[in-house]
Phi, psi and omega in degrees: 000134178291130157260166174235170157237022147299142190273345189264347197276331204273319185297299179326291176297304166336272227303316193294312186304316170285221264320324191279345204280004173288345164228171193322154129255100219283089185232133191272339184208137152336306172292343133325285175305318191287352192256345179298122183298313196274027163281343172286012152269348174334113149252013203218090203228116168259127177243117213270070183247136185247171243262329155219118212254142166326290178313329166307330189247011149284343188260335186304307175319327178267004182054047210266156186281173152305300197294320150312333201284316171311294180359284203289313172315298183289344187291320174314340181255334158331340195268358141327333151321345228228350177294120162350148181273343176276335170298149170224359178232119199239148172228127177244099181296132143084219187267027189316323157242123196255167194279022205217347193275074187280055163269152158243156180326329202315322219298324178273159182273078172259018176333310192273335161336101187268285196231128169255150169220115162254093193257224222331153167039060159208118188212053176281126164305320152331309199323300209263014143304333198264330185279016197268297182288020175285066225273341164290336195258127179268341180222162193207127205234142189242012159093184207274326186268043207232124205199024203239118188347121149299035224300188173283149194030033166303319196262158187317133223282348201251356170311146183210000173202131168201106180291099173310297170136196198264332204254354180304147177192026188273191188264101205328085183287167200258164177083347162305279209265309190290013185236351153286095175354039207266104216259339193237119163224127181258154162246159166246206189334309195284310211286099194253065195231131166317173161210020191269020169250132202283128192108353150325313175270171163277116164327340176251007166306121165265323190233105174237119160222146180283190196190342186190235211269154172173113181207038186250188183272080165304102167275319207230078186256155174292146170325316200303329254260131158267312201252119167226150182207149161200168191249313195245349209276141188196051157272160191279130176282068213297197167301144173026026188287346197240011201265039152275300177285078167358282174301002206278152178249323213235129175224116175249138201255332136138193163264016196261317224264131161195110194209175173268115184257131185275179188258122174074047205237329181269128174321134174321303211316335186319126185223008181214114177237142178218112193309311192134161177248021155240299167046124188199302264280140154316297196274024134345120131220140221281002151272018150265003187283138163289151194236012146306337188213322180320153179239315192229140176217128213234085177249155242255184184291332174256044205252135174200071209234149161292172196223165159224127185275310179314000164298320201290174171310152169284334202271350163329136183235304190254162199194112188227115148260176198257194198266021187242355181288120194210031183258157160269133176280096212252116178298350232266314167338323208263357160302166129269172195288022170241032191035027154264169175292129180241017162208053190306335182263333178302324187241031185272358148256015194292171206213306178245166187235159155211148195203124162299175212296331187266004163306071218232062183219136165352132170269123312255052149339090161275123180303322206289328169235006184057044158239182195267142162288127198238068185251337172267071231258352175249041199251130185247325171234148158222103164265141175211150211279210170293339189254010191299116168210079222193123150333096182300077171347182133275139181209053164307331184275346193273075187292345164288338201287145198216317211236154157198090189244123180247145223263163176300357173263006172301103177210073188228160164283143178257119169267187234266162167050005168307315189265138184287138195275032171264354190259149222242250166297121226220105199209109168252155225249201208243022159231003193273145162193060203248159217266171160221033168250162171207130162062046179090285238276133164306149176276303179307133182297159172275354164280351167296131173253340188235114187198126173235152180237164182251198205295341208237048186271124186221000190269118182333118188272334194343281162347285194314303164319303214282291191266020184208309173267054199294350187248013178285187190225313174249172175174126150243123184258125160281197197280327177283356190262126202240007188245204185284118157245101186312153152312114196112323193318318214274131174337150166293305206274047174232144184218020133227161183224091153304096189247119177247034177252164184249045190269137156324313227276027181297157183270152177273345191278188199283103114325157187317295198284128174234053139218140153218138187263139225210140164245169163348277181335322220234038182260348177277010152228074189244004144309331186270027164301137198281162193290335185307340196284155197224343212195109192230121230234135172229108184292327200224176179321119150300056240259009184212137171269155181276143175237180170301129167105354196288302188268130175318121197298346163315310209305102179293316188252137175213129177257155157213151181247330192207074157246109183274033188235157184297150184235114175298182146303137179061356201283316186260152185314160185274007165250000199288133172252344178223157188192134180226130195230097169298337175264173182264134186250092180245026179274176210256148188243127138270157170326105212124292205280339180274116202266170200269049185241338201280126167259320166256167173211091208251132180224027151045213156336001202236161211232067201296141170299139175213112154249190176322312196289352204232001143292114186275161192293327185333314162345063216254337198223147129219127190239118179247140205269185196252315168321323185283097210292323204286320173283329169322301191298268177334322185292327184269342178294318191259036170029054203211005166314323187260028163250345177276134180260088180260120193242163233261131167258000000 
């Protein structure tokens, strides 16, 4: 490595080097981390040691017995004395300590240790004695084999987070979990144990979640608690079994549960629910739900029960069913016998509709006189899946309505004035291909900003464009749209364009739009980009490399997700300011070729040849994820450390 004796150069780097010790560091052996020069900026260190390591299989080679092999092991690991006073989070991987090793914990200097994490072949009974004077550590993750009694006061008095791990199943003891602060606690896989005694938990618990078999009866949850999650639980939800927690927001019911939820059984406070992915019950109805607060409502892909909407809460804004929901909303319900609204306010906020994949039924019909109901005057998105295929009322009155997406099974005619002209965003699926003038008059409102067609869209837009949709922004053309689009045609205001047809006829002229998103098809004319585009995204494989000239001298910005060429001298433009490698991008950036306007560079996961000389002064960022050790290393063999941004993946 060139040393310098610029002072600013020298300062830059130190700042890169602490700055990178703010994230993980990857060490494959001990002897790896004690020979690493920057640990003593480190505070965040994962240690990866597997199961035969070089050294392991020297010793193996000598026929050294198991007990020297212990031996051997512990001095290695003995060199953790030696950890910097600045780590405060250690993650330990694979056999770093094996379950036959009686060493303790006492011996290292973890004083300072904020956060531990421990997986594989790790199960000692001893462990969490040794973690009792650790008065910094706040969070602790004990791994997948971890299987050992919690006892009373065992664990660190400042603990706030804690993961058991997959294979834990002991018995909750009392004076364990309630004498720790605990604000985040997981069980995993395994763990199947009562809690129906009151005081089990810790009072400051926010977040408690299940991860696998768990299934027994909470009687007794804490205030604090915000947070319920669970996986296998599929118990009956009795009178007030869950209004002890007061605070709770969030409630997941997991993939097991489809049981009787009682009247008055869930805290008011509840403003996120999500019923579950097997959830079917019959005897379902949306007033057993608290109706104070709720916000969101989630039922899960096997739920297909009839509804009532006056049921739902008033204060519900949202509402997703899963892909097996096929009932009809029949307005007819919402009468009383003087055909007024006698619950006109239960459902006056809701705001989004989301309807799965089997969904095909009249949109919100009333039977009783065959007309549409217009009772959802604040309804702003309706999404509806694959199976939609239904006339579309008019619902010209849903003056809130903005969103609108319809699934790939959509092909019905739209007349003239159906939609309010209040809606923004407008998205049809890959069968719609129906005209969109009807007698002169447009179908579409003139207020769309957003509007995508799927593959089998094949009807001319010019008109439309030109005189009408002055206000889009975005537009996407599927694979079947074949025509000319004149110079001028396109709105003033569009500033992306997704194009996946492999039609020639884009215009070349100055046109509007300054993004474009580019497929496959339209890669053999990627010469016509028009000079207007500022900003240009290639979603899939790049199958041609750029030389000078591929690109409009505009261009400021360039994603690429799968590009496999080498990057020349010129290829890329003299404006370009951003440059993005969604993939691991592990070809050679030559000298040259990064022209001197680029301030960023994102290079995520990948791991590209770059050295110095092939950086323009321009340069201010390369943001790389804190796993890729390997470009790390290089930015520092090739002295370009104080230019990385590493960021948390």
């Amino acid at each position: 490595m060139i040393i310098y004796n610029n002072n600013s150069y020298l300062f830059f780097k130190v700042w890169g080097i602490y700055n990178n010790g703010q994230f993980q560091k990857i060490f494959r052996s001990i002897k790896q981390f004690d020979n690493y020069q920057f640990k003593n900026y480190l505070n965040n260190i994962f240690l990866d040691i597997g199961e035969k390591r070089e050294e392991e299989q020297q010793l193996s080679k000598q026929n050294i017995n198991n007990e020297n092999y212990n031996s051997y092991n512990r001095n290695n690991i003995n060199n953790l004395i030696k950890l910097p006073k600045n780590i405060i989070k250690i993650e330990i991987f694979k056999n770093f300590i094996y379950s036959n090793l009686k060493t303790s914990l006492n011996n290292y200097d973890l004083s300072r240790i904020e956060c531990l994490q421990i997986d594989i072949h790790f199960d000692q009974n001893y462990f969490l004695k040794t973690l009792k004077p650790l008065v910094h550590l706040k969070s602790l993750h004990l791994g997948i084999n971890f299987n050992s009694p919690i006892t009373a006061y065992s664990l660190p008095s400042n603990l706030t987070s804690l993961n058991v791990g997959s294979t834990f199943n002991q018995k909750i003891e009392e004076n364990s979990l309630s004498v720790v602060p605990l604000k985040y606690l997981e069980f995993g896989l395994k763990f199947n144990q009562p809690l129906e005694i009151e005081g089990l938990l810790p009072d400051t618990l926010e977040s408690l979640k299940f991860n696998g078999n768990f299934n027994m009866n909470l009687l007794y949850l804490p205030s604090s608690l915000k947070e319920l999650s669970f996986e296998s639980f599929n118990q009956p939800i009795e009178y007030k079994q869950f209004k002890s927690a007061s605070s709770l927001r969030y409630l997941n019911m997991g993939k097991k549960f489809n049981n009787i939820i009682s009247s008055n059984s869930l805290p008011d406070s509840l403003e996120i629910i999500d019923m579950g992915s097997s959830f079917n019950c019959e005897f379902f109805s949306f007033d057993l739900l608290p109706t104070d607060s709720l916000k969101s409502i989630h039922m899960g892909d096997n739920f297909n029960q009839s509804i009532e909407l006056q049921q739902l809460p008033h204060t519900v804004e949202s509402i997703c069913f899963g892909n097996s929901f096929n009932q009809l909303f029949d307005a007819n319900e919402c009468y009383d016998q003087d055909d007024d609204f006698y619950f006109h306010n239960s459902y006056s906020n809701l705001k989004e509709i989301v309807f799965g994949n089997s969904y095909n039924q009249p949109f919100l019909f009333n039977s009783k006189d065959k007309t549409i109901f217009n009772g959802l005057y604040n309804l702003q998105s309706i999404e509806f899946g694959l199976s939609y295929n239904q006339q579309i009322p008019v619902i010209s009155f849903l003056k809130q309505l903005k969103k609108i997406v319809l699934g790939n099974g959509f092909n019905q005619n739209i007349a003239p004035y159906t939609f309010p002209q209040t809606l923004e965003h407008l998205s049809f699926g890959d069968d719609y291909h129906q005209d969109l003038q009807e007698e002169g008059e447009y179908i579409l409102p003139s207020s769309l900003t957003y509007l995508s067609f799927g593959s089998s869209f094949r009807s001319p837009l010019n008109h439309l464009l030109r005189n009408h949709l002055t206000n889009l922004c975005f537009l996407r053309l599927g694979g079947s749209y074949q025509h000319h689009i004149s110079p001028n045609e396109l709105p003033k205001s569009l500033k992306t364009l997704e194009y996946k047809t492999n039609c020639s006829e884009i215009p070349i002229d100055a046109i509007p739009f300054n993004s474009l998103i580019i497929h496959p098809h339209f890669y053999k004319q990627i010469e016509s980009i028009p000079p207007s585009v500022t900003n240009i995204n290639f979603p899939e494989t790049l199958k041609k490399q750029l030389v000078q000239g591929s690109l409009p001298s505009t261009i400021k910005s360039i994603v690429f997700y799968n590009y496999y060429y080498d990057l020349v001298p010129n290829s890329i433009p003299g404006k370009v300011e951003s440059i993005q490698f969604k993939s691991n991008y592990n070809r050679e950036i030559q000298e040259g070729s990064l022209p001197n306007s680029v301030k960023y560079l994102f290079i995520g996961d990948g791991n590209p040849i770059l050295k110095y000389n092939s950086i323009p002064d321009s340069l201010k960022t390369i943001y790389c994820y804190n796993t890729n050790n390997r470009f790390i290393e290089n930015s520092i063999d090739n002295n370009f450390y104080h230019l990385l941004k590493i960021i948390k993946k």
